[in-house]
VOBATI-409164 format. One record per atom (N, C-alpha, C, O, CB): residue in three letters; atom name; x, y, z. Coordinates in Angstrom, 2 decimals. Atoms other than C-alpha are relative to their C-alpha. Glycine has a CB too. Example, Ala and Ser with C-alpha at 12.3 -4.5 7.8 and 13.67 -1.06 7.14 Angstrom:
+------+------+---------+---------+---------+
: rest : atom :    east :   north :      up :
+------+------+---------+---------+---------+
:  ALA :    N :    0.89 :   -1.19 :    0.00 :
:  ALA :   CA :   12.30 :   -4.50 :    7.80 :
:  ALA :    C :    0.90 :    1.20 :    0.00 :
:  ALA :    O :    1.94 :    1.18 :    0.66 :
:  ALA :   CB :   -0.99 :    0.03 :    1.25 :
:  SER :    N :   -0.82 :   -1.19 :   -0.06 :
:  SER :   CA :   13.67 :   -1.06 :    7.14 :
:  SER :    C :   -0.77 :    1.09 :    0.73 :
:  SER :    O :   -0.26 :    2.20 :    0.90 :
:  SER :   CB :    0.41 :    0.46 :   -1.42 :
+------+------+---------+---------+---------+
//
This chain:
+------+------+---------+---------+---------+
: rest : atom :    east :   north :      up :
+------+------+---------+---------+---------+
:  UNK :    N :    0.83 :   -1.17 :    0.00 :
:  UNK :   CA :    0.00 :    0.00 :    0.00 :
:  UNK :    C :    0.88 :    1.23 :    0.00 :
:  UNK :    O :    1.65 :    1.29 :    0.96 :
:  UNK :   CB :   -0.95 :    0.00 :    1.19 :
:  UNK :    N :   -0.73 :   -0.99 :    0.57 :
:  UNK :   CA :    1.64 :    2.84 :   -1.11 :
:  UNK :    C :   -0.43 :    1.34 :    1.02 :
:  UNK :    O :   -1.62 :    1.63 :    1.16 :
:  UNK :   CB :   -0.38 :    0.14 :   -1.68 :
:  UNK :    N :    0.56 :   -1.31 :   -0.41 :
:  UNK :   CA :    1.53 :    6.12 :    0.88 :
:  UNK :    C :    0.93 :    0.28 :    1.03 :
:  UNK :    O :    1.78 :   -0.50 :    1.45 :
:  UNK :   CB :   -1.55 :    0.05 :    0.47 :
:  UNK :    N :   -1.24 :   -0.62 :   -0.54 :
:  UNK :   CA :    3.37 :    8.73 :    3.03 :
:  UNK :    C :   -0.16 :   -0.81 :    1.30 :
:  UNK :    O :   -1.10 :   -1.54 :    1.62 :
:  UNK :   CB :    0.06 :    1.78 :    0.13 :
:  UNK :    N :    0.39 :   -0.04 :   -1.69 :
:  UNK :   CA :    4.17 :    8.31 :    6.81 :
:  UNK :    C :   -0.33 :    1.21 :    0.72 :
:  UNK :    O :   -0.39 :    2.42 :    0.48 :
:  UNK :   CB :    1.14 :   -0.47 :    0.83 :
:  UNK :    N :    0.29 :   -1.27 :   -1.09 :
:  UNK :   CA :    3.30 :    9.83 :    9.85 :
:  UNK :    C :    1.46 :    0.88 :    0.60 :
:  UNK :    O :    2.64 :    0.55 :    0.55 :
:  UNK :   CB :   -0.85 :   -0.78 :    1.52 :
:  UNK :    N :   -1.08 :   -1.12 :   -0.10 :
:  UNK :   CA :    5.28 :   12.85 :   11.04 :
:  UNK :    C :    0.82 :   -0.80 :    1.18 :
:  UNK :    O :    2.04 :   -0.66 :    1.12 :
:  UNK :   CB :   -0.64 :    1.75 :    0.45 :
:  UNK :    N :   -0.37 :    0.05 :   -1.02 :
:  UNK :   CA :    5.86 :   11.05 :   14.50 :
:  UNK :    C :    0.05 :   -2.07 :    0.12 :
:  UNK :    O :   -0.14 :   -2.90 :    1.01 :
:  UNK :   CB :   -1.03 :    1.09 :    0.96 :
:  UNK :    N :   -0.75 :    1.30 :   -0.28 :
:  UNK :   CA :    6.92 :    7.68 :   13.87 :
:  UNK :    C :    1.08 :   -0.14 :   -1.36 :
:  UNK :    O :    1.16 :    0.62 :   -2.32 :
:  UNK :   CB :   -1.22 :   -1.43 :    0.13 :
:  UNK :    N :   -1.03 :    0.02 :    0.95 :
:  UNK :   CA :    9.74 :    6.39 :   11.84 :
:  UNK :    C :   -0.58 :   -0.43 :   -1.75 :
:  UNK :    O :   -1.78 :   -0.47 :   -2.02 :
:  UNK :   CB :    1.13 :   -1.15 :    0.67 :
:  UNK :    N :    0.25 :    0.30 :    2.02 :
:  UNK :   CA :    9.40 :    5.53 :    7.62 :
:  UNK :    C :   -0.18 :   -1.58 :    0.42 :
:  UNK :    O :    0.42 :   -2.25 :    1.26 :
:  UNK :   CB :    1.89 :    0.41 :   -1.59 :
:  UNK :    N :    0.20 :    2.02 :    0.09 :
:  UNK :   CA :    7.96 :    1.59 :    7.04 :
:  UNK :    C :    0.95 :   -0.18 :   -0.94 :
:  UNK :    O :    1.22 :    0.36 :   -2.01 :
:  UNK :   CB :   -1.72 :   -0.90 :   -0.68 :
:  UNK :    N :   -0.95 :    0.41 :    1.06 :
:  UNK :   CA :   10.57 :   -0.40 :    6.07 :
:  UNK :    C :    1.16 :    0.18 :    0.75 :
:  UNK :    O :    2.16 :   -0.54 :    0.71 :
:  UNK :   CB :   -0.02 :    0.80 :   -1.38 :
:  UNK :    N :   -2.15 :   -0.16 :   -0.13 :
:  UNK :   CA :   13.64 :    1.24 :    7.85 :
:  UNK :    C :   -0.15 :   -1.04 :    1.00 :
:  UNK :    O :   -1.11 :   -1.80 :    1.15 :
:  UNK :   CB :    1.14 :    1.92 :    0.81 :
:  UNK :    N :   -0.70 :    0.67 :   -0.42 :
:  UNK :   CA :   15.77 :   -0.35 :   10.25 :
:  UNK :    C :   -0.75 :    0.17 :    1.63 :
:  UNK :    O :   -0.94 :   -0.83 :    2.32 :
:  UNK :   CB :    1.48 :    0.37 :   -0.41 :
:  UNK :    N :    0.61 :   -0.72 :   -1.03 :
:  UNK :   CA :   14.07 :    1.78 :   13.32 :
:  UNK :    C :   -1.58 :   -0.50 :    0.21 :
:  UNK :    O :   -2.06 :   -0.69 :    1.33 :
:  UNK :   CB :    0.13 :    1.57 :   -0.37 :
:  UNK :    N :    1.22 :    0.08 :   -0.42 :
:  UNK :   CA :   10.44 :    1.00 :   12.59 :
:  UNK :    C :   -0.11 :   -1.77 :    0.00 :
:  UNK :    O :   -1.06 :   -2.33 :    0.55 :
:  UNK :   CB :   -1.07 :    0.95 :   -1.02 :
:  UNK :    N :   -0.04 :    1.38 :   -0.24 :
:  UNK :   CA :   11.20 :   -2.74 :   12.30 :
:  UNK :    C :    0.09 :   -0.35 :    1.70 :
:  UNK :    O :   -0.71 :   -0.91 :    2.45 :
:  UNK :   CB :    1.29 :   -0.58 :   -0.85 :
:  UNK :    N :   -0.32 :    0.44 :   -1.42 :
:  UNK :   CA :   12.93 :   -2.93 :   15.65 :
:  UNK :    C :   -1.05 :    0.61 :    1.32 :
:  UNK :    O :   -0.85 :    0.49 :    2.53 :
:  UNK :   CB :    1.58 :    0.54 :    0.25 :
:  UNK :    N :    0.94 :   -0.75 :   -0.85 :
:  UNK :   CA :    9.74 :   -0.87 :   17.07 :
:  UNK :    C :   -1.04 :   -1.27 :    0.16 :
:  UNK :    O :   -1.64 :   -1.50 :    1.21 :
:  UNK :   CB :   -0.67 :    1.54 :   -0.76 :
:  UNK :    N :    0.73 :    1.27 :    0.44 :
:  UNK :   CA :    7.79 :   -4.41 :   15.29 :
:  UNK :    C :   -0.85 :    0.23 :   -1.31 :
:  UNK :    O :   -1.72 :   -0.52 :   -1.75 :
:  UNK :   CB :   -0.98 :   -0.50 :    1.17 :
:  UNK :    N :    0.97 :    0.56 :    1.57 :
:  UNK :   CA :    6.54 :   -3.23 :   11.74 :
:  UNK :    C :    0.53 :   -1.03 :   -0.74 :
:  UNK :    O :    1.68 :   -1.49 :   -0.78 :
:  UNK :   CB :   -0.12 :    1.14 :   -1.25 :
:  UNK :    N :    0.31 :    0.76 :    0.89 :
:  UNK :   CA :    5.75 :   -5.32 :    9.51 :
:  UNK :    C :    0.17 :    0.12 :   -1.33 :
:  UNK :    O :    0.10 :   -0.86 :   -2.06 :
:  UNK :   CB :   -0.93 :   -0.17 :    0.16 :
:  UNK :    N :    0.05 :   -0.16 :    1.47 :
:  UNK :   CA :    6.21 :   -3.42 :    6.11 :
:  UNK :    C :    0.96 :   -0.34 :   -0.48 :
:  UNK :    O :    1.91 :   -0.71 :    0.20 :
:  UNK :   CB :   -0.22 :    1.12 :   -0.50 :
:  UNK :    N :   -1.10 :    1.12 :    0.46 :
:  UNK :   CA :    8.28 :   -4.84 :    3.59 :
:  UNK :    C :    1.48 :    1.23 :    0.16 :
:  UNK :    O :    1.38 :    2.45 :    0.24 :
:  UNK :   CB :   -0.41 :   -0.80 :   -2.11 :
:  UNK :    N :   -1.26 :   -0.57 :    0.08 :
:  UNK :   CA :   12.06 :   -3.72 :    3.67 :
:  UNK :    C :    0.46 :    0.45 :   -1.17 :
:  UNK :    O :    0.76 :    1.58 :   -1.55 :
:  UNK :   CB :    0.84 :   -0.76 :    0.42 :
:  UNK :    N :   -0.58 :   -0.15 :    1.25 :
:  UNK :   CA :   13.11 :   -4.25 :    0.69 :
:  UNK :    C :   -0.87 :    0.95 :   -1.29 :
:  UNK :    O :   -0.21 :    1.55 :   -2.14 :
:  UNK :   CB :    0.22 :   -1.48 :   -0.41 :
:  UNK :    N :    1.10 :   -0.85 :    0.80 :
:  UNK :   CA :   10.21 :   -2.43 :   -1.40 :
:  UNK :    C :   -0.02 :    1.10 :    0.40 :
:  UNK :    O :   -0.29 :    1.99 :   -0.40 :
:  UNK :   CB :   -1.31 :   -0.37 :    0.02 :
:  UNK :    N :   -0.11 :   -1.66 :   -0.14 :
:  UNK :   CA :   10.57 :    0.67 :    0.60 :
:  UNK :    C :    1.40 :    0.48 :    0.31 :
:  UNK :    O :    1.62 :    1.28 :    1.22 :
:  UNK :   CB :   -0.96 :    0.60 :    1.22 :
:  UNK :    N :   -1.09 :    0.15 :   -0.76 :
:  UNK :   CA :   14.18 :    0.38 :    0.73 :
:  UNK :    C :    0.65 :    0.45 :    0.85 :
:  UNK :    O :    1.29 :    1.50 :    0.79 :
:  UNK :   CB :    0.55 :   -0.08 :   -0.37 :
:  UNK :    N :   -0.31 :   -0.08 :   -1.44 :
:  UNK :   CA :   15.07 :    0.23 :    3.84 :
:  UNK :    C :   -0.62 :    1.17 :    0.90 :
:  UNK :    O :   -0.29 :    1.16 :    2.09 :
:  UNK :   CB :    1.43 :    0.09 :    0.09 :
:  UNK :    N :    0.86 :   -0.41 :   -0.49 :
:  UNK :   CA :   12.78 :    2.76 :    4.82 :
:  UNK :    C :   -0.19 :    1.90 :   -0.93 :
:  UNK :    O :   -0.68 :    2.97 :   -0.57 :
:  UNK :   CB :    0.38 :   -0.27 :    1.67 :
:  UNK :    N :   -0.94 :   -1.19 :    0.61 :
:  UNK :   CA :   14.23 :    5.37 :    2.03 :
:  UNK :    C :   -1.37 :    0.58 :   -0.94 :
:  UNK :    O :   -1.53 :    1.75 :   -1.30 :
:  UNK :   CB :    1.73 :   -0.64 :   -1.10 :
:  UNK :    N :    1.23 :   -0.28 :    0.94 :
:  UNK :   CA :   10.82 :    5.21 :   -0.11 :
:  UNK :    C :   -0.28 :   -1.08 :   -1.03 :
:  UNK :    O :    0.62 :   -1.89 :   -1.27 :
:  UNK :   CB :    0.21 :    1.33 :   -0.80 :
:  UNK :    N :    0.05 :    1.20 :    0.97 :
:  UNK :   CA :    9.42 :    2.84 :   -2.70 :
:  UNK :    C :    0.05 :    0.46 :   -1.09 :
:  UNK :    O :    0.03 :    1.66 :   -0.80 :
:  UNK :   CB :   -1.07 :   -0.87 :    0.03 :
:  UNK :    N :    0.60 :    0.10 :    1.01 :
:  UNK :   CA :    8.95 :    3.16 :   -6.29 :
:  UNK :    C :    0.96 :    1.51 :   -0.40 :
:  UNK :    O :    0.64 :    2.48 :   -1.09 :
:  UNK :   CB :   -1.77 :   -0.16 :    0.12 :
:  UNK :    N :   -1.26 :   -0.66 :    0.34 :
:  UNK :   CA :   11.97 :    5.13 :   -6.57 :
:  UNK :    C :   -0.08 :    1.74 :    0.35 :
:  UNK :    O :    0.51 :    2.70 :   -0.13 :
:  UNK :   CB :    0.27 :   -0.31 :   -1.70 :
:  UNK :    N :   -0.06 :   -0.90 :   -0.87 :
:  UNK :   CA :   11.11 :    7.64 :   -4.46 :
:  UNK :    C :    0.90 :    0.90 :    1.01 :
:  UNK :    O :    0.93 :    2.07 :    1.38 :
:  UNK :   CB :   -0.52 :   -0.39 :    0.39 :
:  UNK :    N :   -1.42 :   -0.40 :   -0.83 :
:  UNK :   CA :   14.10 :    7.84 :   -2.40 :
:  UNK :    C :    0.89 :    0.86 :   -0.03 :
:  UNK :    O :    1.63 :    1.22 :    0.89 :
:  UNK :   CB :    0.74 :   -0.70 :   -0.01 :
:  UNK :    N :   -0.22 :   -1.15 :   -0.03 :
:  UNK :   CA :   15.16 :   10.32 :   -3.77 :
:  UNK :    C :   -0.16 :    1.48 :   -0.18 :
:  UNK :    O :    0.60 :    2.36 :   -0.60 :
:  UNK :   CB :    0.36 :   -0.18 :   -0.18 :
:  UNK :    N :    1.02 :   -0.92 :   -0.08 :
:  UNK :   CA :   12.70 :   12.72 :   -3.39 :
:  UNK :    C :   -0.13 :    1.06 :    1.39 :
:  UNK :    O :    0.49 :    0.91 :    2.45 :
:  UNK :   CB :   -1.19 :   -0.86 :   -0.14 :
:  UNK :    N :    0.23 :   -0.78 :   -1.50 :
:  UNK :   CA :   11.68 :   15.32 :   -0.71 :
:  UNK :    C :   -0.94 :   -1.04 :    0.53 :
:  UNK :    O :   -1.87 :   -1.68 :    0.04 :
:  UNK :   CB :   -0.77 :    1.77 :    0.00 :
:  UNK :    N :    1.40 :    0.49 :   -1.26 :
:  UNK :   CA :   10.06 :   13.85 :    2.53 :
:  UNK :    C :   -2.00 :   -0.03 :   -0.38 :
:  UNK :    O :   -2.91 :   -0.84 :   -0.22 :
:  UNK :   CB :    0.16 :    1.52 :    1.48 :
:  UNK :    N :    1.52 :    0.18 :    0.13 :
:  UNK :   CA :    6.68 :   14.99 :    1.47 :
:  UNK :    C :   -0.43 :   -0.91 :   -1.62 :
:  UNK :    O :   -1.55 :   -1.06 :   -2.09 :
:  UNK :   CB :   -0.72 :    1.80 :    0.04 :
:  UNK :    N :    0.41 :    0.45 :    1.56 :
:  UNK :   CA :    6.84 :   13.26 :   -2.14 :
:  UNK :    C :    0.27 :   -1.28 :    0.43 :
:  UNK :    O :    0.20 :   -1.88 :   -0.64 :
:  UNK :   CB :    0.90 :    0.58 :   -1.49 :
:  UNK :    N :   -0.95 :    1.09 :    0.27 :
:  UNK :   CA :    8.29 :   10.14 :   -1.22 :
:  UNK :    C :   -1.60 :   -1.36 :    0.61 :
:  UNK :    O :   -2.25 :   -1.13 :    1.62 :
:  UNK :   CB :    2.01 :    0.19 :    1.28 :
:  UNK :    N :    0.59 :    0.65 :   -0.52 :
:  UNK :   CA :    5.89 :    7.10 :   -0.83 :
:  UNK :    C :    0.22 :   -1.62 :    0.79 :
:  UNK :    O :    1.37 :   -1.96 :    1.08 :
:  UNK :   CB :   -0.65 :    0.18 :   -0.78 :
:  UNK :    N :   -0.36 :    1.19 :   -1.19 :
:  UNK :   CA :    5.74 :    3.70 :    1.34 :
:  UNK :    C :   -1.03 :   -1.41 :   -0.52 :
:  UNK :    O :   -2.18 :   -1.23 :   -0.92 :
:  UNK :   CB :   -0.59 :    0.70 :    1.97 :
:  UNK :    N :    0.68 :    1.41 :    0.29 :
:  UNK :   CA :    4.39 :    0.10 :    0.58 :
:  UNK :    C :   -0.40 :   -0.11 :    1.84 :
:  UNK :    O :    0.45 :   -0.10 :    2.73 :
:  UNK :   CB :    1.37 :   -1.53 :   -0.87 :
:  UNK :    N :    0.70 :    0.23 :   -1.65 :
:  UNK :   CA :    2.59 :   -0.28 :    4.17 :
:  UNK :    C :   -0.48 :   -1.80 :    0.47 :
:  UNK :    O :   -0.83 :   -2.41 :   -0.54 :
:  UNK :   CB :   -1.80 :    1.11 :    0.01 :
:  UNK :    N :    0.72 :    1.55 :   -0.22 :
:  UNK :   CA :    1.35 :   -4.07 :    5.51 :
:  UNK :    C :   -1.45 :    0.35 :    1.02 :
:  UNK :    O :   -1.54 :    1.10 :    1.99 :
:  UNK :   CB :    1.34 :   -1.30 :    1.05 :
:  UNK :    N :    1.09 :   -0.93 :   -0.15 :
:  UNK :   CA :   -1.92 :   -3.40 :    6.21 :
:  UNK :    C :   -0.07 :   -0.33 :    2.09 :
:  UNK :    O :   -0.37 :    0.45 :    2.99 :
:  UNK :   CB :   -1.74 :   -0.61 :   -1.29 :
:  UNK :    N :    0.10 :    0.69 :   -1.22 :
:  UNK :   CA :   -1.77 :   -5.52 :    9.55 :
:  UNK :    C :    1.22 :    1.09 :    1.33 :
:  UNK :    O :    0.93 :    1.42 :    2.48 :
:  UNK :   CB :    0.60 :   -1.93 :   -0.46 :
:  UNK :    N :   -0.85 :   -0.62 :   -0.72 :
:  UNK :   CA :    1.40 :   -3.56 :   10.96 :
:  UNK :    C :   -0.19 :    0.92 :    0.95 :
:  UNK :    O :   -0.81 :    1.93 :    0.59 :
:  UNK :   CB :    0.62 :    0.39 :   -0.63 :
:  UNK :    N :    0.25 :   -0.33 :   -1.12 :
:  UNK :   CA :    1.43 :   -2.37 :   14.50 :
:  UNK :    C :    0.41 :    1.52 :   -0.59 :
:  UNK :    O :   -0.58 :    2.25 :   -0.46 :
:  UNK :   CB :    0.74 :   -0.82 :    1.25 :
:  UNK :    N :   -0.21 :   -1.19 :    0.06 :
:  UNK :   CA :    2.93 :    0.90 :   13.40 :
:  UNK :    C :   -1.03 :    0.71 :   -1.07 :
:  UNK :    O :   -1.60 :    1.80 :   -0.93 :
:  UNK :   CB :    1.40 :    0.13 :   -0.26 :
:  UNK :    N :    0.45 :   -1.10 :    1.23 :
:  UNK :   CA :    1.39 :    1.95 :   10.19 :
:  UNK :    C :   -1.13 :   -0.61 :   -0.87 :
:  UNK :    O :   -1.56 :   -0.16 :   -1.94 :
:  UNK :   CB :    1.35 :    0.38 :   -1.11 :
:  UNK :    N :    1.49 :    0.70 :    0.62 :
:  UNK :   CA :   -1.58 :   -0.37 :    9.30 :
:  UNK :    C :   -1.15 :    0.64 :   -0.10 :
:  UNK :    O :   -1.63 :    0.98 :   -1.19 :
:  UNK :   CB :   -0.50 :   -1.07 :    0.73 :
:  UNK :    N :    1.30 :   -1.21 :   -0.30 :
:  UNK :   CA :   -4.43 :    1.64 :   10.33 :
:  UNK :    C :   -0.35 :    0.90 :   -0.43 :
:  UNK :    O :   -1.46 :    1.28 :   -0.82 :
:  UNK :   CB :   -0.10 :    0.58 :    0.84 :
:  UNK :    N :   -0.08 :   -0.96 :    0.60 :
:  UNK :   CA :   -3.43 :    4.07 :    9.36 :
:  UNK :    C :    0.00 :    0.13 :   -1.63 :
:  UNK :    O :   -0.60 :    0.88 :   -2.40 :
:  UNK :   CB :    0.89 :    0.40 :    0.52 :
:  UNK :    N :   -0.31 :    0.14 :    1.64 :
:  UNK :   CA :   -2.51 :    3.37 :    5.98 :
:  UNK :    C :   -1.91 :   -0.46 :   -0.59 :
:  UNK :    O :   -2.47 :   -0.13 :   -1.63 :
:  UNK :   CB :    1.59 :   -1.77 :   -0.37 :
:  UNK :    N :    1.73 :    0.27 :    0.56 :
:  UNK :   CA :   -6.59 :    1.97 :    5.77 :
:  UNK :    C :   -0.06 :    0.86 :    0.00 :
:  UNK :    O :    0.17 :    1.35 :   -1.11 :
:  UNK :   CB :   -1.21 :   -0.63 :    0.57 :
:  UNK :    N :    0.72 :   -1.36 :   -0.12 :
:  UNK :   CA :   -7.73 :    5.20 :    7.02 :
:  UNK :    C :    0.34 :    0.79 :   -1.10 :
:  UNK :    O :   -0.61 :    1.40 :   -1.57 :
:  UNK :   CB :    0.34 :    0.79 :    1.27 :
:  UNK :    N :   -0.22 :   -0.86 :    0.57 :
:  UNK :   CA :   -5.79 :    7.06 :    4.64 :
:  UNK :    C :   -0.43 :   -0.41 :   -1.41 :
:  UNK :    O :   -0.34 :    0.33 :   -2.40 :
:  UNK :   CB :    1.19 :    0.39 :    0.29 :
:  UNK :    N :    0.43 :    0.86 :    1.27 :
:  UNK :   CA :   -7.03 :    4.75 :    1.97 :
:  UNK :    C :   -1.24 :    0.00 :   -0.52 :
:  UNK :    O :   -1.61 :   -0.16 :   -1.68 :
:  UNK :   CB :    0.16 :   -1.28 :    0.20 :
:  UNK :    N :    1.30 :    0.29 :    0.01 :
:  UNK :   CA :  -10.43 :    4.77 :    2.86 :
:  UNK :    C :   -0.57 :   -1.57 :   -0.11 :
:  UNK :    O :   -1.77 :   -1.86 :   -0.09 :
:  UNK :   CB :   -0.44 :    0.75 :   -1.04 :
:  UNK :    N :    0.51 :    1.83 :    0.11 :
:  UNK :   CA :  -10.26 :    0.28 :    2.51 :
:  UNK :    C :    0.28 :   -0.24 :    1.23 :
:  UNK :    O :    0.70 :    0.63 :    2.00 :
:  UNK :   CB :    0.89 :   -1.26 :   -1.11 :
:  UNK :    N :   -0.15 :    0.73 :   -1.16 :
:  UNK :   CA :  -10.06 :   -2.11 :    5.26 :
:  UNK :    C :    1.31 :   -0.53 :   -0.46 :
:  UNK :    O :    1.60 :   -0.60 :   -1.66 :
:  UNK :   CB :   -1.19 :   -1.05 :    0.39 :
:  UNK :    N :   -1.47 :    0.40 :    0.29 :
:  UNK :   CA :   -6.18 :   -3.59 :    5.86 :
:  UNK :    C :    0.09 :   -1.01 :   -0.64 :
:  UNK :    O :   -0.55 :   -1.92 :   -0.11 :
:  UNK :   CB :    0.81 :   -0.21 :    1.03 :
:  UNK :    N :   -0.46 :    1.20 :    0.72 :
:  UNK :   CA :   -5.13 :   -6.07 :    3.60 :
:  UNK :    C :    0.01 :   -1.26 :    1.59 :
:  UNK :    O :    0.31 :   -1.07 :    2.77 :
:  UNK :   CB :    1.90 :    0.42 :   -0.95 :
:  UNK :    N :   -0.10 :    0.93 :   -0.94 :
:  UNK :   CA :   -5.53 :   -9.55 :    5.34 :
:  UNK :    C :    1.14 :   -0.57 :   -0.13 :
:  UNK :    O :    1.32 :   -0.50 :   -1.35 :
:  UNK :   CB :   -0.94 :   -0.85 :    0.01 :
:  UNK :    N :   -1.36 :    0.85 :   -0.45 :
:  UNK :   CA :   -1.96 :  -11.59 :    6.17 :
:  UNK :    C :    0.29 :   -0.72 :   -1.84 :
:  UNK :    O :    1.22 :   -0.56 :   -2.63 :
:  UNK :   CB :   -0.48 :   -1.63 :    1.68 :
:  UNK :    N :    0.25 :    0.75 :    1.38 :
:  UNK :   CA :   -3.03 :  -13.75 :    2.88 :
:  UNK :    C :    0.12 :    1.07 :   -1.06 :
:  UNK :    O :    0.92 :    0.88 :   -1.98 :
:  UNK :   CB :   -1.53 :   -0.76 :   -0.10 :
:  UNK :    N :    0.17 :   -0.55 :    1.20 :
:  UNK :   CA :   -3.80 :  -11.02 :    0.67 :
:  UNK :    C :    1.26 :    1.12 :   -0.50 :
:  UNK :    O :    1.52 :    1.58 :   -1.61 :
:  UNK :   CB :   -1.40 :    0.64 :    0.12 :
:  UNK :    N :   -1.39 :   -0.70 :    0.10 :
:  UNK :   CA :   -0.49 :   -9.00 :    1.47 :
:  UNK :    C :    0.93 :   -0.88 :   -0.52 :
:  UNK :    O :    1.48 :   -0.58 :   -1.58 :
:  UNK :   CB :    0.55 :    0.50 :    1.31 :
:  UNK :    N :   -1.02 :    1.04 :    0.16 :
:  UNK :   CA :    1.76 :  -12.03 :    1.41 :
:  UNK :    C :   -0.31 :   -0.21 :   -1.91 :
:  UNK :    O :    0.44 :   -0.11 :   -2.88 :
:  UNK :   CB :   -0.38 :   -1.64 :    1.25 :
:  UNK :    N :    0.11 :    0.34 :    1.81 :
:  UNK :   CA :    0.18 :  -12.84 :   -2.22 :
:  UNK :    C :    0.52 :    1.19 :   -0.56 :
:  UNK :    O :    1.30 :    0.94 :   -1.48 :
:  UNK :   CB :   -1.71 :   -0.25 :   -0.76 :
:  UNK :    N :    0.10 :   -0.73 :    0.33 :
:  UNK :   CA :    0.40 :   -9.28 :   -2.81 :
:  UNK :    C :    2.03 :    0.66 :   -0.62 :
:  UNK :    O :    2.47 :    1.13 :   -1.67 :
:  UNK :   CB :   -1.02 :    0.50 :    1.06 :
:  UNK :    N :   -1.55 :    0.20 :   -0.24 :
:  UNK :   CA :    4.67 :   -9.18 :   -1.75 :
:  UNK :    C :    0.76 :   -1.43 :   -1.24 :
:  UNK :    O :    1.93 :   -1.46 :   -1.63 :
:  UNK :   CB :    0.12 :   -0.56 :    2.01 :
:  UNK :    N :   -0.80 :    0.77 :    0.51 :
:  UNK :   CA :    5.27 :  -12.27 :   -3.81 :
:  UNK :    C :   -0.52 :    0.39 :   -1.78 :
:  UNK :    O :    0.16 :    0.01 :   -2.73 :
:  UNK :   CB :   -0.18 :   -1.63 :    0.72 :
:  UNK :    N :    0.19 :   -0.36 :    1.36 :
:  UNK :   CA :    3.41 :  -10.79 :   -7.09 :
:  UNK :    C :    1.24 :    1.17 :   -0.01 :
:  UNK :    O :    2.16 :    1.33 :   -0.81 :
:  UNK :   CB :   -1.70 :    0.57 :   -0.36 :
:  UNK :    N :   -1.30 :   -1.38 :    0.36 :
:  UNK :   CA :    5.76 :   -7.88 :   -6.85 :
:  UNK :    C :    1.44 :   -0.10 :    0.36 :
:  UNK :    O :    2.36 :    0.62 :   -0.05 :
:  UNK :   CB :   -0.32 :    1.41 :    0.84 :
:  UNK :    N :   -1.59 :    0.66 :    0.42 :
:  UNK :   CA :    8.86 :   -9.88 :   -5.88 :
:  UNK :    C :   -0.21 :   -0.06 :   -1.51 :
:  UNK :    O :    0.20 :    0.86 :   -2.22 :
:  UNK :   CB :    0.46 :   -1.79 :    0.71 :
:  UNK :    N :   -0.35 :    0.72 :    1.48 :
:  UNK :   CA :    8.28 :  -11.89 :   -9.42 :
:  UNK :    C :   -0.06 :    1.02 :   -1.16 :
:  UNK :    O :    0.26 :    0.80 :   -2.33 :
:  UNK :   CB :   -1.12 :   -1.25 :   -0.40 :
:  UNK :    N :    0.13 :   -0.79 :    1.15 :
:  UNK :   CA :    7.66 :   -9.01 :  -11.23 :
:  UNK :    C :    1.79 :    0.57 :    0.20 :
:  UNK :    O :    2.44 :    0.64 :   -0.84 :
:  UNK :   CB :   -1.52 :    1.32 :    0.10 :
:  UNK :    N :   -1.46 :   -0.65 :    0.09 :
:  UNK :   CA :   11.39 :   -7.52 :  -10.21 :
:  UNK :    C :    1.04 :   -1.38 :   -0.46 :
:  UNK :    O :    2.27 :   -1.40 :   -0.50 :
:  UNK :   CB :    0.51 :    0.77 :    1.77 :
:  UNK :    N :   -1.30 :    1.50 :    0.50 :
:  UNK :   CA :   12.86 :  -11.37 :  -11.46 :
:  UNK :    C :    0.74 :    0.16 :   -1.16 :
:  UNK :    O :    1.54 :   -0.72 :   -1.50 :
:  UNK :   CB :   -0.73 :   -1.60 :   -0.42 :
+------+------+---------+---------+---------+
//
């Protein structure tokens, strides 16, 4: 799920919001730098692959979505379509 973070927790993905216990993927937002080649962008441009389930940024990421969070299943399918597409 694609979208910014919050001002007051760390970026999904880095090294910081892992060891807090997210869940979003690493490698897709690399390492917490932005996804979709974002990284090197200003802060406010830069976007985030989110897991919808993730203690830090799940909820949020619905809310800002307006959907309900991806279920465990539908992320995991979701992570391995977009591994195979980078093969």
């Amino acid at each position: 799920m694609p979208n910014n973070p919050t001002i007051d927790r760390p970026n999904p993905g880095s090294e910081e919001a892992l060891a807090l216990g997210c869940t979003c993927p690493f490698g897709d937002n690399c390492g917490g730098r932005g996804a979709w080649g974002t990284d090197t962008k200003p802060d406010n441009e830069k976007v985030f692959w989110k897991s919808g389930n993730c203690p830090l940024h799940g909820t949020e990421a619905a809310e800002a979505l307006s959907q309900p969070p991806l279920c465990q299943a539908e992320a995991e399918a979701l992570e391995t379509l977009m591994e195979d597409a980078y093969v």
